[in-house]
ZATI-911741 format. One record per atom (N, C-alpha, C, O): residue in three letters; x negated, y, z negated. Coordinates in Angstrom, 2 decimals. Atoms other than C-alpha are relative to their C-alpha. Layout:
REM residues N
ALA,X,Y,Z;
...
END
This chain:
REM residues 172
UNK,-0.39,-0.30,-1.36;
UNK,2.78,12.99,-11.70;
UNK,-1.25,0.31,0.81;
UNK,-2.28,0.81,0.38;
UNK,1.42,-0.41,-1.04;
UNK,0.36,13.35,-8.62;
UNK,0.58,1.36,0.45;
UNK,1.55,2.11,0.31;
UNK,-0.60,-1.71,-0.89;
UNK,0.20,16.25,-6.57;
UNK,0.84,0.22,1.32;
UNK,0.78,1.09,2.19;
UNK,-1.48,0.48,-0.79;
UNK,3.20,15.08,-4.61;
UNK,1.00,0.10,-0.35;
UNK,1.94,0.40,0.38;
UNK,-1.05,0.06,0.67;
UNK,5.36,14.86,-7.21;
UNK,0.59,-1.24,-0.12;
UNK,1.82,-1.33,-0.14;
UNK,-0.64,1.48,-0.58;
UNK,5.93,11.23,-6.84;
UNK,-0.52,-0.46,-1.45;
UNK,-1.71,-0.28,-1.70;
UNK,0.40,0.56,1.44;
UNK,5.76,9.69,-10.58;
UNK,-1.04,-1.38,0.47;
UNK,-0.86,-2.09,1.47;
UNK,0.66,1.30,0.40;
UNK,3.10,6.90,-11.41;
UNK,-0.13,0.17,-1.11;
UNK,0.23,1.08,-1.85;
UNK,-0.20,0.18,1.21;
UNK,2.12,5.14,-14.03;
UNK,-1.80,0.51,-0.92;
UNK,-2.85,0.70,-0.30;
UNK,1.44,-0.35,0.52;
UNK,-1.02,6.06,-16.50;
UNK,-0.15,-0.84,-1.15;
UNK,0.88,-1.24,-1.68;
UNK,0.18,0.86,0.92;
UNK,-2.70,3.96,-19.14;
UNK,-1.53,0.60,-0.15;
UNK,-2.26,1.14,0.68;
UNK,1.26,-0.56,0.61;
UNK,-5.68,4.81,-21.22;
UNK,-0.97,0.04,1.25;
UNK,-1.19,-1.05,1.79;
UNK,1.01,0.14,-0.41;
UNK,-8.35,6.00,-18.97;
UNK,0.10,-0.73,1.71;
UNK,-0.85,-0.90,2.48;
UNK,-0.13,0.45,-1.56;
UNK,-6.64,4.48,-15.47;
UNK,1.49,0.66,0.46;
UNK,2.51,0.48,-0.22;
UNK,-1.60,-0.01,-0.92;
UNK,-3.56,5.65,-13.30;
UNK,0.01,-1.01,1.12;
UNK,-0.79,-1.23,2.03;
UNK,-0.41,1.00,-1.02;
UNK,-2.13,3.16,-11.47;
UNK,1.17,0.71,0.98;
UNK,1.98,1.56,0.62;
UNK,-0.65,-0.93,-1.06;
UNK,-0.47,4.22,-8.14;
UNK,0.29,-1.34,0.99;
UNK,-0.43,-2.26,1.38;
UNK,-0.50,1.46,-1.11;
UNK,1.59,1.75,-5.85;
UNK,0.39,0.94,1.11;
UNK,1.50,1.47,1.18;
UNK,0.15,-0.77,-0.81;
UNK,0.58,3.69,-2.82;
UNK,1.10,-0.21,1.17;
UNK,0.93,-1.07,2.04;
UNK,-0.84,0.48,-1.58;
UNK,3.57,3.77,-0.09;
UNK,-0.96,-0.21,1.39;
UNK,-1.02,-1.22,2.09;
UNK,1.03,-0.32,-1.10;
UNK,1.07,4.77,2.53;
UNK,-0.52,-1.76,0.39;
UNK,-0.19,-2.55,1.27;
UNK,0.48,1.10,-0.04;
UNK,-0.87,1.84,1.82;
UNK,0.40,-1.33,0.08;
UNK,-0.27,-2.18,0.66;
UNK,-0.59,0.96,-0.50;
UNK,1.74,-0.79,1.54;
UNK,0.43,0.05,1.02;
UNK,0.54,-1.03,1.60;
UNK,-0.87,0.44,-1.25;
UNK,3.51,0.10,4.57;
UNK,-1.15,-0.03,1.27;
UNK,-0.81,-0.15,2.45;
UNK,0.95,0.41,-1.02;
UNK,0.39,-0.23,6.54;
UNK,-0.12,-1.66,-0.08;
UNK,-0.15,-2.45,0.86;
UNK,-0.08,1.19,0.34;
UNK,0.30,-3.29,4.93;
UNK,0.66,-1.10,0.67;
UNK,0.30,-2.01,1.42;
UNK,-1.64,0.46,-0.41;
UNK,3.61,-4.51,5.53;
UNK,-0.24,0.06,1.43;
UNK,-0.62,-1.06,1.79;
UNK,0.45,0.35,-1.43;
UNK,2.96,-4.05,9.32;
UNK,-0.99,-0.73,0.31;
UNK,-1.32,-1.16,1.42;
UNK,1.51,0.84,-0.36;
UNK,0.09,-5.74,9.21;
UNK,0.58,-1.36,-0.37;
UNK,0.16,-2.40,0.14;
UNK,-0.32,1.38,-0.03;
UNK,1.89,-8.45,8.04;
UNK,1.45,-0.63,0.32;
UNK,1.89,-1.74,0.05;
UNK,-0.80,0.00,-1.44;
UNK,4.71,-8.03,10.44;
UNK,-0.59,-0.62,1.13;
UNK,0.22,-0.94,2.00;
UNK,0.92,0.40,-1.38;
UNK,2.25,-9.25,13.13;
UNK,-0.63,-1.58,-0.35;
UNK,-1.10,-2.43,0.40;
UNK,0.88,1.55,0.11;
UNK,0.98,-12.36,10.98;
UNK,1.09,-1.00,0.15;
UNK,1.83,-1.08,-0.83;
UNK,-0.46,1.34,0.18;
UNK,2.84,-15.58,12.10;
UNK,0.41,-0.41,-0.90;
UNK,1.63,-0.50,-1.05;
UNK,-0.04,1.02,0.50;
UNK,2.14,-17.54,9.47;
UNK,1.05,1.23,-1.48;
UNK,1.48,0.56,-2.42;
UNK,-0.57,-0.70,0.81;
UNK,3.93,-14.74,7.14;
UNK,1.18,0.11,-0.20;
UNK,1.82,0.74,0.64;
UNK,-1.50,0.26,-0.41;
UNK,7.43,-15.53,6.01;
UNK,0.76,1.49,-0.99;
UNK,1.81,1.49,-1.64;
UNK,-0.65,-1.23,0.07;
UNK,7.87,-11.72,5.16;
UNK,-1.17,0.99,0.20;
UNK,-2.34,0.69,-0.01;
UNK,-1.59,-0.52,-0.65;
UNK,8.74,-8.93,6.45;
UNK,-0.05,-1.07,0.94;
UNK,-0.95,-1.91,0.97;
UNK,-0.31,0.63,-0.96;
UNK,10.05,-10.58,9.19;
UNK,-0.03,1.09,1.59;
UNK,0.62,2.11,1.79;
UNK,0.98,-0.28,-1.06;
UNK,8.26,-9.75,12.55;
UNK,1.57,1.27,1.11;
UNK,2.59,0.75,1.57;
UNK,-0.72,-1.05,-0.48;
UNK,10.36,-6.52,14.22;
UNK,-0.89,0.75,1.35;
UNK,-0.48,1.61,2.13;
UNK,0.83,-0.64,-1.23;
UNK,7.57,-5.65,16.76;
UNK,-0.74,-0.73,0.68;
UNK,-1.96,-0.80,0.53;
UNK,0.65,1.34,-0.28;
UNK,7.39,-8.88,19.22;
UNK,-0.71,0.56,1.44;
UNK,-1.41,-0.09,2.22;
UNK,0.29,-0.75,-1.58;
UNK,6.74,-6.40,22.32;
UNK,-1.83,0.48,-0.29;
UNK,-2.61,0.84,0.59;
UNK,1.60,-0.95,0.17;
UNK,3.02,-5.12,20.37;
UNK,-0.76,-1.19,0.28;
UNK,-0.50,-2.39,0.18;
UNK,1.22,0.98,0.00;
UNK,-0.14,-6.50,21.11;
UNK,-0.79,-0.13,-1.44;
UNK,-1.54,0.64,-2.03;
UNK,0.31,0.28,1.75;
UNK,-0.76,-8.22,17.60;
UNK,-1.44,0.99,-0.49;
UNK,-1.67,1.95,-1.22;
UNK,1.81,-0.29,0.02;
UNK,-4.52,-7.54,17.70;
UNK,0.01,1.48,0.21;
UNK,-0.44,2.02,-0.80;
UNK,0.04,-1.15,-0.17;
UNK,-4.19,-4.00,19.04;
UNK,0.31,1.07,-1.53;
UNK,-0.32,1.89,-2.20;
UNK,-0.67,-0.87,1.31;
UNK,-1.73,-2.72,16.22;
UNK,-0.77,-0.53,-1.29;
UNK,-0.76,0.35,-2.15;
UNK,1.02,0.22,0.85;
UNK,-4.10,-4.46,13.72;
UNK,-1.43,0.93,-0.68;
UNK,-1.96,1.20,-1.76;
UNK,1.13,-0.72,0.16;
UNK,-6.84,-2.51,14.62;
UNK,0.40,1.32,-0.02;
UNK,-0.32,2.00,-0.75;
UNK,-0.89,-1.71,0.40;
UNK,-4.85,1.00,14.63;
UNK,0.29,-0.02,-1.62;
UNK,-0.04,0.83,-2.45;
UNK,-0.08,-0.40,1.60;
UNK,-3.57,-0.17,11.14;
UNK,-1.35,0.17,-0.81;
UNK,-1.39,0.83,-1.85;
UNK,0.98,-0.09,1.03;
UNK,-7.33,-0.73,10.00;
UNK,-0.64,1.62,0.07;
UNK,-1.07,2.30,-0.86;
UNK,0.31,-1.67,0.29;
UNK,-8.17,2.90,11.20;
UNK,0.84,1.08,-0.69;
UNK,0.28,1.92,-1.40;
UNK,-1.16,-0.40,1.04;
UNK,-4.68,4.38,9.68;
UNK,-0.76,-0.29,-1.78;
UNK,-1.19,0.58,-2.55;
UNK,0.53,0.16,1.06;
UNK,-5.92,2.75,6.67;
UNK,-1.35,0.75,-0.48;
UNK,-1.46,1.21,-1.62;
UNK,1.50,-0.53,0.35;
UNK,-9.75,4.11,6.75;
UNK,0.00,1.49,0.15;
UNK,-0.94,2.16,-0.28;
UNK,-0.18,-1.34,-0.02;
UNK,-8.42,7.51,7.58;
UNK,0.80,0.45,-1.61;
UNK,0.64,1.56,-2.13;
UNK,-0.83,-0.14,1.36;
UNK,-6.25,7.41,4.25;
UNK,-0.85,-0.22,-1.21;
UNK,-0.56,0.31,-2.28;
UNK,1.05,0.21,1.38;
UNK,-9.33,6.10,1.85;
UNK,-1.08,1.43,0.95;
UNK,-2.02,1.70,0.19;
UNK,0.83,-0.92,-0.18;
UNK,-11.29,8.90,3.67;
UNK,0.81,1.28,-0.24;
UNK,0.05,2.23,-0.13;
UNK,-0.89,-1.21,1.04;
UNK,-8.47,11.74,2.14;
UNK,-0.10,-0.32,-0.63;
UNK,-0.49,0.63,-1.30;
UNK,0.45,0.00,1.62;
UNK,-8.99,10.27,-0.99;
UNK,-1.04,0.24,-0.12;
UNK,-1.28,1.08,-0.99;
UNK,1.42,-0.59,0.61;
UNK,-12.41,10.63,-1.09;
UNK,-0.35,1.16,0.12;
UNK,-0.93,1.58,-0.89;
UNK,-0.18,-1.29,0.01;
UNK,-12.43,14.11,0.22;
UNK,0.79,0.69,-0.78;
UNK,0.33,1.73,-1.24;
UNK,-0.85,-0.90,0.57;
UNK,-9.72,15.38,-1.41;
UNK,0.03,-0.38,-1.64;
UNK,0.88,0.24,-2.28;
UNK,-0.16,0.69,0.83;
UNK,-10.35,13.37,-4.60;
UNK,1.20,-0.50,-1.08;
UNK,1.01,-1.16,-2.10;
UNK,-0.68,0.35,0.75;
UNK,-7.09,13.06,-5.90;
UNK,1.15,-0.60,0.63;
UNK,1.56,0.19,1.48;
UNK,-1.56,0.45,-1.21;
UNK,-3.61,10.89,-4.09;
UNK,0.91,0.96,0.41;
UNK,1.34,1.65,-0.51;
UNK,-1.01,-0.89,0.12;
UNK,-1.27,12.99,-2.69;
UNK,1.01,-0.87,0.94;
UNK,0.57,-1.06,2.08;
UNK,-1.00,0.70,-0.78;
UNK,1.88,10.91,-1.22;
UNK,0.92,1.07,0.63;
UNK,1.54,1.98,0.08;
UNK,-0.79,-0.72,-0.66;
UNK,3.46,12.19,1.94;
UNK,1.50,-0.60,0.43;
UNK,1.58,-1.83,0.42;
UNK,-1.82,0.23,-0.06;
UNK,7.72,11.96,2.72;
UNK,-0.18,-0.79,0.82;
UNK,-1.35,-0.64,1.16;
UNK,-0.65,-0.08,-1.27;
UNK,8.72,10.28,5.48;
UNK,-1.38,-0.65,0.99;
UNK,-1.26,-0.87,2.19;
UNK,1.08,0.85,-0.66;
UNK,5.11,8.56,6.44;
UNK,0.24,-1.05,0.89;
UNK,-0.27,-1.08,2.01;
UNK,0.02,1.20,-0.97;
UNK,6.25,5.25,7.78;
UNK,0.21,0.36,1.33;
UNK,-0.61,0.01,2.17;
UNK,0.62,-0.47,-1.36;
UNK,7.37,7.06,10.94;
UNK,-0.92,-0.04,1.03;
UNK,-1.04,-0.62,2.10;
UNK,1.35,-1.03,-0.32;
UNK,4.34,9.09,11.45;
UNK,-0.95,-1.39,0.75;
UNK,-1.46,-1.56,1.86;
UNK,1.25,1.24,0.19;
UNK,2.22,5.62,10.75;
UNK,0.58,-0.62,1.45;
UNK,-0.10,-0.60,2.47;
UNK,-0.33,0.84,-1.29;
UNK,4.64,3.53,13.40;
UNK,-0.47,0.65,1.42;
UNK,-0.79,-0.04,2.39;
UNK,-0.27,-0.49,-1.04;
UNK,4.45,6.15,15.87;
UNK,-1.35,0.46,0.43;
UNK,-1.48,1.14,1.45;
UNK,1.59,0.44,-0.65;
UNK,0.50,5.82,16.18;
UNK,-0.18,-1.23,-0.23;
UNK,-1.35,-1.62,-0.26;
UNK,0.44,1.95,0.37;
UNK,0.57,2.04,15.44;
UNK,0.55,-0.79,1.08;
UNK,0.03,-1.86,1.40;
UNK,-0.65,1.05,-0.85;
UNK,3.12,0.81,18.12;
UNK,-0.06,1.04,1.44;
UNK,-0.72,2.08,1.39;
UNK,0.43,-0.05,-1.20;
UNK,3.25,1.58,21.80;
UNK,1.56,-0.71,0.67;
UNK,2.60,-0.15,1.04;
UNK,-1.66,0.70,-0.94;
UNK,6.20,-0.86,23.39;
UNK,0.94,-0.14,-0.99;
UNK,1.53,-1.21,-0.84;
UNK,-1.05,0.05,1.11;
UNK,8.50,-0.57,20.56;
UNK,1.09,0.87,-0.01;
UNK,0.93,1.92,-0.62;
UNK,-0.74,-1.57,0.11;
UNK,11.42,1.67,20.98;
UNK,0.25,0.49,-1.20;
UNK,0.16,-0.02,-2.32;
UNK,-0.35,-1.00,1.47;
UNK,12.35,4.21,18.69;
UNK,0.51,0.14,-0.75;
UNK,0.03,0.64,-1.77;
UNK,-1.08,1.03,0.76;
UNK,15.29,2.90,17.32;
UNK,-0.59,-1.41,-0.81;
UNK,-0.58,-1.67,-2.02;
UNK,0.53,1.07,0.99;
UNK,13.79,-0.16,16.38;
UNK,-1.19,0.17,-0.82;
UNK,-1.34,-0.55,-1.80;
UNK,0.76,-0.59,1.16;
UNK,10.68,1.79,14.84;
UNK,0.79,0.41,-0.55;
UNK,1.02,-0.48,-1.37;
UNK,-1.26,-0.19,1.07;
UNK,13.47,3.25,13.01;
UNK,0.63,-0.81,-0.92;
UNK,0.98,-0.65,-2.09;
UNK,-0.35,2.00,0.63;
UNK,14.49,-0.08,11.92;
UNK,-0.71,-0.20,-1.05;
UNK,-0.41,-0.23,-2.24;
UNK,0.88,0.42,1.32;
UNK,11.56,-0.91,10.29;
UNK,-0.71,0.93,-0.71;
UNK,-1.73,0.44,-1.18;
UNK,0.14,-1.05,0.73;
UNK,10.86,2.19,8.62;
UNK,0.80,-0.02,-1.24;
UNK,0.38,0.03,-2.39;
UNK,-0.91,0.23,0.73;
UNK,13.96,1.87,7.12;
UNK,0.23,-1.45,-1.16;
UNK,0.57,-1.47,-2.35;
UNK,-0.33,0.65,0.49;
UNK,14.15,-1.36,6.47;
UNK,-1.54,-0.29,-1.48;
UNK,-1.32,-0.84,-2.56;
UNK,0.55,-0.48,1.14;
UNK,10.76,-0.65,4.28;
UNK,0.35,0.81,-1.02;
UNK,0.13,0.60,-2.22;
UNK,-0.52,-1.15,1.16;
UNK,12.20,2.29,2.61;
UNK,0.84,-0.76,-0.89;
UNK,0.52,-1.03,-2.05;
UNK,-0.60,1.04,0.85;
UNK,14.75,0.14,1.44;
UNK,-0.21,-1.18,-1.19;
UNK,0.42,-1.53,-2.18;
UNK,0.47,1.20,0.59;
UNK,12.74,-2.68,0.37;
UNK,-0.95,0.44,-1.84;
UNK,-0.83,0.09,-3.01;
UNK,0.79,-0.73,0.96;
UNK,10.04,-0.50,-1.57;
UNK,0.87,1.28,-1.20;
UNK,0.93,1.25,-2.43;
UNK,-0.81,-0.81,0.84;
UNK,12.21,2.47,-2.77;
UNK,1.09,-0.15,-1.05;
UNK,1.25,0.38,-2.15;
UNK,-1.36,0.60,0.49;
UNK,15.38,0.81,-3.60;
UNK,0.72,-1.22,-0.48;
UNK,1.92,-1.35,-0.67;
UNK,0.05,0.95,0.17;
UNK,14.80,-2.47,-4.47;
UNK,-0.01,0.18,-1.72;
UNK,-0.71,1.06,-2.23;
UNK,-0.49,0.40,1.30;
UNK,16.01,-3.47,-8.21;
UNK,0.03,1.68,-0.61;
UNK,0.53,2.59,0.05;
UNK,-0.48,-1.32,0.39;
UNK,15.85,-0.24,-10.69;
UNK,-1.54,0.91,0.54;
UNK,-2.67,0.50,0.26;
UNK,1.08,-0.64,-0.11;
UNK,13.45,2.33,-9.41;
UNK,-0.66,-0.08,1.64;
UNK,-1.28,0.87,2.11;
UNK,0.12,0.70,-0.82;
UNK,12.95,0.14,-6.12;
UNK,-1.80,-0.90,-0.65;
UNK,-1.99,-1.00,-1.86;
UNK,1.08,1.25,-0.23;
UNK,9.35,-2.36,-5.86;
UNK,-1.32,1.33,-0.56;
UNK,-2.15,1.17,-1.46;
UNK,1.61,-0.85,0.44;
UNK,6.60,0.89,-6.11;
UNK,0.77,0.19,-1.35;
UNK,0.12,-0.64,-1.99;
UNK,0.26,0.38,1.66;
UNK,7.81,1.07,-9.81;
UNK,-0.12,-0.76,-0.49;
UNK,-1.02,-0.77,-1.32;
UNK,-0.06,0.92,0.17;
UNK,8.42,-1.54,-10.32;
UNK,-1.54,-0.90,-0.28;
UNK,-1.86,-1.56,-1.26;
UNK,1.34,0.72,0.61;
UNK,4.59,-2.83,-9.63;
UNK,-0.62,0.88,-0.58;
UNK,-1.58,0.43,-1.19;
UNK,0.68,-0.70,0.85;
UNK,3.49,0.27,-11.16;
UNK,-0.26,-0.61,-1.69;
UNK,-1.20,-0.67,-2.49;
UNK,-0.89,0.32,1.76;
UNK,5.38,-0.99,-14.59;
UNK,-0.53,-1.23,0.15;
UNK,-1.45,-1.47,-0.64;
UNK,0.67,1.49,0.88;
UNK,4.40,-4.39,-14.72;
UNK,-1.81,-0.19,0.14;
UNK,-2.45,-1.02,-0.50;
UNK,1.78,-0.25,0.12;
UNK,0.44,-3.68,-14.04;
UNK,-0.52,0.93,-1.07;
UNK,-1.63,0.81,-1.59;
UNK,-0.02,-0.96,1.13;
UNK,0.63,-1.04,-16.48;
UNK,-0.27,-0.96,-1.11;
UNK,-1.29,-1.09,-1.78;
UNK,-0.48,0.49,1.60;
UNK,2.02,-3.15,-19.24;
UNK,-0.41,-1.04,-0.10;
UNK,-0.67,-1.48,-1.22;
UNK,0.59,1.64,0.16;
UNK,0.81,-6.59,-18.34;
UNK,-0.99,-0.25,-0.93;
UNK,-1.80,0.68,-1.02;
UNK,1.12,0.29,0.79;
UNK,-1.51,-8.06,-20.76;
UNK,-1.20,-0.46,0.70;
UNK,-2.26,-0.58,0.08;
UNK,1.50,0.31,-0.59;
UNK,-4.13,-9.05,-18.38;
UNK,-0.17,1.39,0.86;
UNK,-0.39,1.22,2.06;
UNK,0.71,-1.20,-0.71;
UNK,-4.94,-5.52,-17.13;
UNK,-1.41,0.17,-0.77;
UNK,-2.49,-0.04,-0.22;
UNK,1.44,0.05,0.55;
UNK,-7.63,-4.99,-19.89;
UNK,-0.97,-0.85,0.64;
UNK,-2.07,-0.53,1.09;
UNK,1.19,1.12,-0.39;
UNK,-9.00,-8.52,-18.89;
UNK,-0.50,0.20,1.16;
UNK,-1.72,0.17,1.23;
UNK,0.35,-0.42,-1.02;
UNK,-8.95,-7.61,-15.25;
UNK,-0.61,1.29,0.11;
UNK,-1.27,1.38,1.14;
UNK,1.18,-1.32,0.16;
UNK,-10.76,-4.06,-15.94;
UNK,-1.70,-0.60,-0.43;
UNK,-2.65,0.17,-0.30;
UNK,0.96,0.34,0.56;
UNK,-13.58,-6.08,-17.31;
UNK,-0.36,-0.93,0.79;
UNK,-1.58,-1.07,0.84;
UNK,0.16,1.05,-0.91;
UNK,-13.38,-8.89,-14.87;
UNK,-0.10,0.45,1.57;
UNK,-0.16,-0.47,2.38;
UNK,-0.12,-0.55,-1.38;
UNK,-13.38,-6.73,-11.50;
UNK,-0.47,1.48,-0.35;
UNK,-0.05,2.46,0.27;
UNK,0.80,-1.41,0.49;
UNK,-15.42,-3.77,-13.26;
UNK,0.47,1.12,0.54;
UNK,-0.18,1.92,1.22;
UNK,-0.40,-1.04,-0.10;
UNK,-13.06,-1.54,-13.00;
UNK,0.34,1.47,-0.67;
UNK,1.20,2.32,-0.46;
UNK,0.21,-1.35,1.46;
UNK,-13.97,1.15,-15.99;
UNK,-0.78,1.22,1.37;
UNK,-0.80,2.44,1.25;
UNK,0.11,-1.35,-0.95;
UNK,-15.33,3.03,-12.64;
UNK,0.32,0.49,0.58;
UNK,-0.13,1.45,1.20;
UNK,-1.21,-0.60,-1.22;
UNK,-12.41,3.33,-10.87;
UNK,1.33,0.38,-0.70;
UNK,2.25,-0.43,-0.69;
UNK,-1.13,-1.18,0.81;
UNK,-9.81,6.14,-13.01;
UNK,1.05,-0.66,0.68;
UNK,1.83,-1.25,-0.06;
UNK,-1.30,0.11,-0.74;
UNK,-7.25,5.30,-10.36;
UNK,0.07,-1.36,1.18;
UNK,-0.56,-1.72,2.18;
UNK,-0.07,1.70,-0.69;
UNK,-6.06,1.83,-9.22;
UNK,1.39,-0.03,0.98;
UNK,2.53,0.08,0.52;
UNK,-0.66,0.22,-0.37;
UNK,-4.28,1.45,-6.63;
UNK,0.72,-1.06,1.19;
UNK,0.38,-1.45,2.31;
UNK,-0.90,1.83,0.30;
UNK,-1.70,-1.61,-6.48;
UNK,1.07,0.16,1.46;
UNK,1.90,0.97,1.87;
UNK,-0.91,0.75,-1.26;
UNK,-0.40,-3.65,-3.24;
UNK,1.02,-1.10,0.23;
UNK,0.77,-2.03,-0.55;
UNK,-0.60,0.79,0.40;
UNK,2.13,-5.77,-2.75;
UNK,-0.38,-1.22,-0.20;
UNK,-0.09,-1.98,-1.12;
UNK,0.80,0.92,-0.34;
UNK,-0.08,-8.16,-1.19;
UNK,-1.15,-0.43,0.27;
UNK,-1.53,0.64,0.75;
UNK,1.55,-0.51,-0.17;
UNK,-3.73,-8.77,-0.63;
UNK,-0.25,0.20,1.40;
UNK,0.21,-0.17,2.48;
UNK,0.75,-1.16,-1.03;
UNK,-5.66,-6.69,1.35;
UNK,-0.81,-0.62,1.14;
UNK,-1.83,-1.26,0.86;
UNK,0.65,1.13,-0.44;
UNK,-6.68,-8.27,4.35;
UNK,-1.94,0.44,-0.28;
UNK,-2.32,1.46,-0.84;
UNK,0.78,-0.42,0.64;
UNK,-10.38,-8.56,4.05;
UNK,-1.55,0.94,0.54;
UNK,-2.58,1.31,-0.02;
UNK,0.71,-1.51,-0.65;
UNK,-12.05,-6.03,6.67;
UNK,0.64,1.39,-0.34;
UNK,0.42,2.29,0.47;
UNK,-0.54,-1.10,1.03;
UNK,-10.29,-3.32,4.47;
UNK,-0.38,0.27,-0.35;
UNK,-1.04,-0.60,-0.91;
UNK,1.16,-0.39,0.93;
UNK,-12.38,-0.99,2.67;
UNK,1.20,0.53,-1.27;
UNK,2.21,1.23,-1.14;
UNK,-1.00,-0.03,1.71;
UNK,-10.69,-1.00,-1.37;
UNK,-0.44,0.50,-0.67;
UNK,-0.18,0.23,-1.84;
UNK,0.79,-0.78,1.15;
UNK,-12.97,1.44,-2.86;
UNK,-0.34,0.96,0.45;
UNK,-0.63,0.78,1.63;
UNK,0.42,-1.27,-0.46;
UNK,-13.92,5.07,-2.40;
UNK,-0.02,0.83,-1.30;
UNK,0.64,0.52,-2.29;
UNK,0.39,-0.92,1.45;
UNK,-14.90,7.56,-5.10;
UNK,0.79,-0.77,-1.11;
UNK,0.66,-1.99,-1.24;
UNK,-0.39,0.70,1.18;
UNK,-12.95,6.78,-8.13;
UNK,1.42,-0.53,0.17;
UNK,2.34,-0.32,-0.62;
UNK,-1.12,0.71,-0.19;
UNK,-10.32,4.80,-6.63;
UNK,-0.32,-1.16,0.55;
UNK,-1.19,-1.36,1.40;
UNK,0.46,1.57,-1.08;
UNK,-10.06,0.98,-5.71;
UNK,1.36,-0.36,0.14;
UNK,2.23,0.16,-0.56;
UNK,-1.55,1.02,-0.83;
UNK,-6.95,-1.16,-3.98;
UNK,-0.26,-1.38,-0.50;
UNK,-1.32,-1.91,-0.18;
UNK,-0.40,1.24,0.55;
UNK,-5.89,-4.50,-5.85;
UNK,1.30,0.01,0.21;
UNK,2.19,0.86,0.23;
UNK,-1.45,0.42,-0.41;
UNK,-3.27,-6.44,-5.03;
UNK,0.52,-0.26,-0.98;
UNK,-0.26,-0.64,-1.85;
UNK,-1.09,0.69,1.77;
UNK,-0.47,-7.36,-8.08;
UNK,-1.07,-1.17,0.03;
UNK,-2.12,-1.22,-0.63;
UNK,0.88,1.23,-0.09;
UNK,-1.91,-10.72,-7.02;
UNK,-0.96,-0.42,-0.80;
UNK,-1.03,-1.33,-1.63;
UNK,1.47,0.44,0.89;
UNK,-5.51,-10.27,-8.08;
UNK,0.08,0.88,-1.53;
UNK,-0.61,0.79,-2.55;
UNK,0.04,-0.46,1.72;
UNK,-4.58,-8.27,-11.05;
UNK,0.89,-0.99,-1.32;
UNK,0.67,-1.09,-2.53;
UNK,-1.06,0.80,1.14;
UNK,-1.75,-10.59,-12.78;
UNK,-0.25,-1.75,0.14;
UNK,0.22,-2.70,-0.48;
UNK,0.10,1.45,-0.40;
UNK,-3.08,-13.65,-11.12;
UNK,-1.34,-0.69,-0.18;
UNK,-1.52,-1.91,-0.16;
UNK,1.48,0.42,-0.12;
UNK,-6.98,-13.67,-11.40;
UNK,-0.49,-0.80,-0.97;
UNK,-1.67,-1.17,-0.92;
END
């Protein structure tokens, strides 16, 4: 358990953590991409580019509490918080919307919802070793796993934590 209380998973020498925080910045971020045939785009009133650059500081403010504080701590009820410095012409109801319709997706999706879900199969996969050795990750204790990759002005590393996507871990 972190110091949230929010279960992840641990394996010799790494915890893996399927950061909400971090996907649902994500997930908006790829709310705004076109060419992205999920989520499906809920905020056509934002200026793409604007909320982009709010999510990349959201994001750089969140790897800068990990490195200060050195250990994850997952907060309740974030997506909110996150929408409600990320959007601007969006009403509140429909930030509501897609808050929800994340919670749903991540929490409650099959048994456990999607963040155990990729916890458990990065854990157990047989190419985690290979990918610890292939993305030199024996210096980073705590890995923590996205749904999708990271776009790539993202910073994915800070003290002893780095951000991989399922992707580059089950796929590399």
């Amino acid at each position: 358990m972190n110091k949230g209380g929010k279960l992840m998973t641990n394996t010799p020498d790494l915890t893996i953590i399927a950061s909400p925080e971090l996907n649902f910045l994500l997930y908006v971020h790829n709310m705004l991409d076109p060419k992205k045939r999920f989520p499906h785009n809920q905020l056509p009133n934002e200026n793409a580019e604007k909320v982009r650059n709010k999510i990349r500081v959201q994001w750089d403010h969140f790897m800068d509490q990990l490195e200060s504080k050195g250990y994850y701590i997952h907060y309740s009820e974030s997506e909110i918080i996150y929408l409600e410095k990320l959007v601007e012409n969006t009403a509140k109801q429909e930030r509501e919307n897609a808050a929800e319709q994340f919670r749903s997706w991540w929490y409650f999706q099959s048994d456990g919802g999607l963040q155990r879900l990729l916890e458990h199969s990065i854990a157990t996969s047989r190419k985690l070793e290979d990918a610890r050795g292939v993305f030199n990750l024996e210096k980073y204790p705590q890995l923590l796993i996205t749904y999708d990759e990271v776009p790539n002005d993202f910073r994915t590393t800070v003290g002893g934590f780095a951000v991989f996507s399922q992707m580059k871990i089950l796929g590399y």
